[in-house]
C-alpha positions in Angstrom: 176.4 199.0 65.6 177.5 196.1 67.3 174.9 196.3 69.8 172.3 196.5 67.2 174.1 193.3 65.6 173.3 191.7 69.0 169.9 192.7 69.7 168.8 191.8 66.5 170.6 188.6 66.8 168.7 187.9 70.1 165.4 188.8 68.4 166.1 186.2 65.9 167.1 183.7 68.2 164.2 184.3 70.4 161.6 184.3 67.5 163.4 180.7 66.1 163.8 179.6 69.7 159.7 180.4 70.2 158.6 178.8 66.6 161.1 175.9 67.2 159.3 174.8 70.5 156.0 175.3 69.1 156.5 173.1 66.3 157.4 170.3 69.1 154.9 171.0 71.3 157.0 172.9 73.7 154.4 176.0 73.3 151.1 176.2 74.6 148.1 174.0 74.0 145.1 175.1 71.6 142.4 175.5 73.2 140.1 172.6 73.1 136.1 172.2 72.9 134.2 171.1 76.2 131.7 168.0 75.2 128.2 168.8 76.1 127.2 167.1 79.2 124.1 165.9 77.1 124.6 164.9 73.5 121.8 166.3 71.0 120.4 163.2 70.1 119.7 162.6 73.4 118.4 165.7 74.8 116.3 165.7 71.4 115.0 162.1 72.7 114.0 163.0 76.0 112.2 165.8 74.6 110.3 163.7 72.4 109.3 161.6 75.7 108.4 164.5 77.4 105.8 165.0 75.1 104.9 161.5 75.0 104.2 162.3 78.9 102.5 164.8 78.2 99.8 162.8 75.8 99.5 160.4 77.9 98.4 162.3 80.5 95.8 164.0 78.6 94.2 160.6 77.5 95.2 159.4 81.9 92.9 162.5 82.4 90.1 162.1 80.3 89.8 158.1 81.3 89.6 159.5 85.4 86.8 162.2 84.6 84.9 159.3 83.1 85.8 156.9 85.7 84.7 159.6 88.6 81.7 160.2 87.0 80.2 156.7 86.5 78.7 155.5 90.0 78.9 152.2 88.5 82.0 150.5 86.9 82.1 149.3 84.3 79.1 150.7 82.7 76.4 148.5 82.6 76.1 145.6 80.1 80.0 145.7 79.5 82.6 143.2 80.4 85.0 143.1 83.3 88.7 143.3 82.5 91.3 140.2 82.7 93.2 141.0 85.4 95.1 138.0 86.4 96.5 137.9 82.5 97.0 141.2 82.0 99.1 141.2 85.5 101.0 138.6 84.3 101.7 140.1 80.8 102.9 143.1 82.9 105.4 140.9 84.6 106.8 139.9 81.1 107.0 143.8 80.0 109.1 144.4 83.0 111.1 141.5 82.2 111.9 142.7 78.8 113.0 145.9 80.7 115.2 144.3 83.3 116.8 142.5 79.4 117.0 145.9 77.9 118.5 147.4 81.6 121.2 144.2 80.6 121.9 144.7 76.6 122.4 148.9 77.8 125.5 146.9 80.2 126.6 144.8 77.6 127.3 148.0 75.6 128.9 149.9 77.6 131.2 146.8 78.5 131.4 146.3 74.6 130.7 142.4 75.2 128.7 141.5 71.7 127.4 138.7 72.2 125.5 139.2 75.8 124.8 142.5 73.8 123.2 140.7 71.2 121.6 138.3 73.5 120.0 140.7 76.1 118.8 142.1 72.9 116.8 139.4 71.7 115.6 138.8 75.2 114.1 141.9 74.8 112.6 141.5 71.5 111.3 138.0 72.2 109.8 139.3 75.3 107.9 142.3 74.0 106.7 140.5 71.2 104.8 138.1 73.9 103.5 140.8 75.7 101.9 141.9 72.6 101.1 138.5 71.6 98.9 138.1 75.1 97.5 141.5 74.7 96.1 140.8 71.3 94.5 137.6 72.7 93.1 139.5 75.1 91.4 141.8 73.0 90.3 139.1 70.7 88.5 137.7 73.6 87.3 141.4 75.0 85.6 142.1 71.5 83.8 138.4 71.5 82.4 139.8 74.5 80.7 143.0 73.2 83.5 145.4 74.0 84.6 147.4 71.0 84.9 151.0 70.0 81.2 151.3 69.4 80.4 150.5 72.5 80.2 153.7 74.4 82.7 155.7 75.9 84.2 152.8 78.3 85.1 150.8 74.7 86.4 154.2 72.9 88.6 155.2 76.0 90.1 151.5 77.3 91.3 150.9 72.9 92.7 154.5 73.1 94.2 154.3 76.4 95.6 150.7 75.7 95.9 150.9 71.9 98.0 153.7 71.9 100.3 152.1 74.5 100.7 149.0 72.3 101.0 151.1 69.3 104.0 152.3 70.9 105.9 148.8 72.2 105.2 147.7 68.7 107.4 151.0 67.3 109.7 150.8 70.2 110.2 146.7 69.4 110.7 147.3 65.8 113.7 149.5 67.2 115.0 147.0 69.2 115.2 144.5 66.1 117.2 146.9 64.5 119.3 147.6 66.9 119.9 144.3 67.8 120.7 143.3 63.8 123.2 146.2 64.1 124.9 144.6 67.3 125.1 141.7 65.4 127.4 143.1 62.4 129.5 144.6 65.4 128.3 148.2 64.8 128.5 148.7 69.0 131.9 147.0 69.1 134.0 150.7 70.4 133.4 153.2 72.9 130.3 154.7 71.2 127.2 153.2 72.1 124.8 155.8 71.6 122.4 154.4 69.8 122.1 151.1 72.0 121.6 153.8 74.8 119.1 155.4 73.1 116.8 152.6 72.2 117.2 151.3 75.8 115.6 155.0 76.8 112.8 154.8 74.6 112.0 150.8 75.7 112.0 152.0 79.0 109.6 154.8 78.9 107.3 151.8 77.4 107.8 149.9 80.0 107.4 152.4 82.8 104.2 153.9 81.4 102.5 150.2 81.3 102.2 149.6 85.0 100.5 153.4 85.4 98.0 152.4 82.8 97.3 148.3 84.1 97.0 150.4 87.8 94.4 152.9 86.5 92.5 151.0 83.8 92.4 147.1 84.7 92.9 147.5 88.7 91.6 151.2 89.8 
């Protein structure tokens, strides 16, 4: 009996002893949950670009059969492309992307005000490049080059068009973002959606010097 006694006094202790040094952390650690390696919002992002590439390339496509298949170019009776503004105005879009490349820094360093600065940069110069492009379609349709005009007018506003469509979209982003960096939403660690924006701006960005290569220079 007095063997039992003790056994079943050991038992106790042991079950005490075990509960006790969970309770203080002295047991083992839950298991804890691995962060993906890429968050959704991301991955969904870069998804959505894919697709975006994917347009693009259709529209690349269709503007190199005609191009290959025109022995003269442009067609005649339509204008010649601005080259020498255009190239500039593709030196202020990479511009705006070397700001965003900064403001996507800034973040991560949680510094507000370059944030909110390399921001606006950003904004200020996209709007200009947009600015210039629209005065150089102003000018393109005084010269007779519109939609109507054939498949060179159709293709170059489709091509082009669609691409500003898309900085304007991408710059209406950036000016909420940069409203939100303002009230010191980006202030801690997460920065997603600074990182985010600075994704989409830069497939604007890179896709511009493709299309001023094939359309205005090729």
């Amino acid at each position: 009996m007095a063997r039992e006694a003790t056994a079943r006094s050991s038992s106790g202790d042991g079950v005490e002893t075990l509960a006790h040094a969970s309770a203080f952390g002295g047991g083992p650690p839950p298991p804890s949950q691995a962060e993906p390696v890429i968050s959704n919002a991301r991955l969904g992002l870069m998804m959505f670009i894919g697709a975006e590439v994917m347009f693009f390339a259709g529209l690349i496509g269709a503007f190199l059969v005609l191009r290959l298949s025109s022995e003269v170019w442009p067609p005649p009776a339509q204008p010649r492309l601005p080259v020498w503004i255009t190239g500039f105005n593709t030196v202020v879009l990479l511009c705006s992307g070397l700001a965003m490349h900064r403001a996507s820094l800034a973040a991560r360093l949680r510094d507000r005000l370059r944030l909110s600065g390399w921001l606006l940069a950003t904004a200020v110069l996209g709007a200009l490049f947009l600015c210039i492009q629209g005065y150089e379609w102003v000018r393109l349709i005084g010269f007779g080059l519109t939609m109507r005009s054939g498949l060179y007018g159709s293709t170059f506003y489709a091509l082009i068009g669609l691409h500003g469509l898309h900085v304007l979209g991408a710059l209406v982003w950036v000016g909420v973002v940069w409203f939100l960096a303002r009230q010191g939403s980006y202030a801690s660690d997460q920065a997603a959606g600074v990182e985010l924006c600075a994704m989409y701006w830069m497939f604007v960005v890179a896709l511009w010097p493709v299309l001023y290569g094939l359309v205005y220079l090729y």
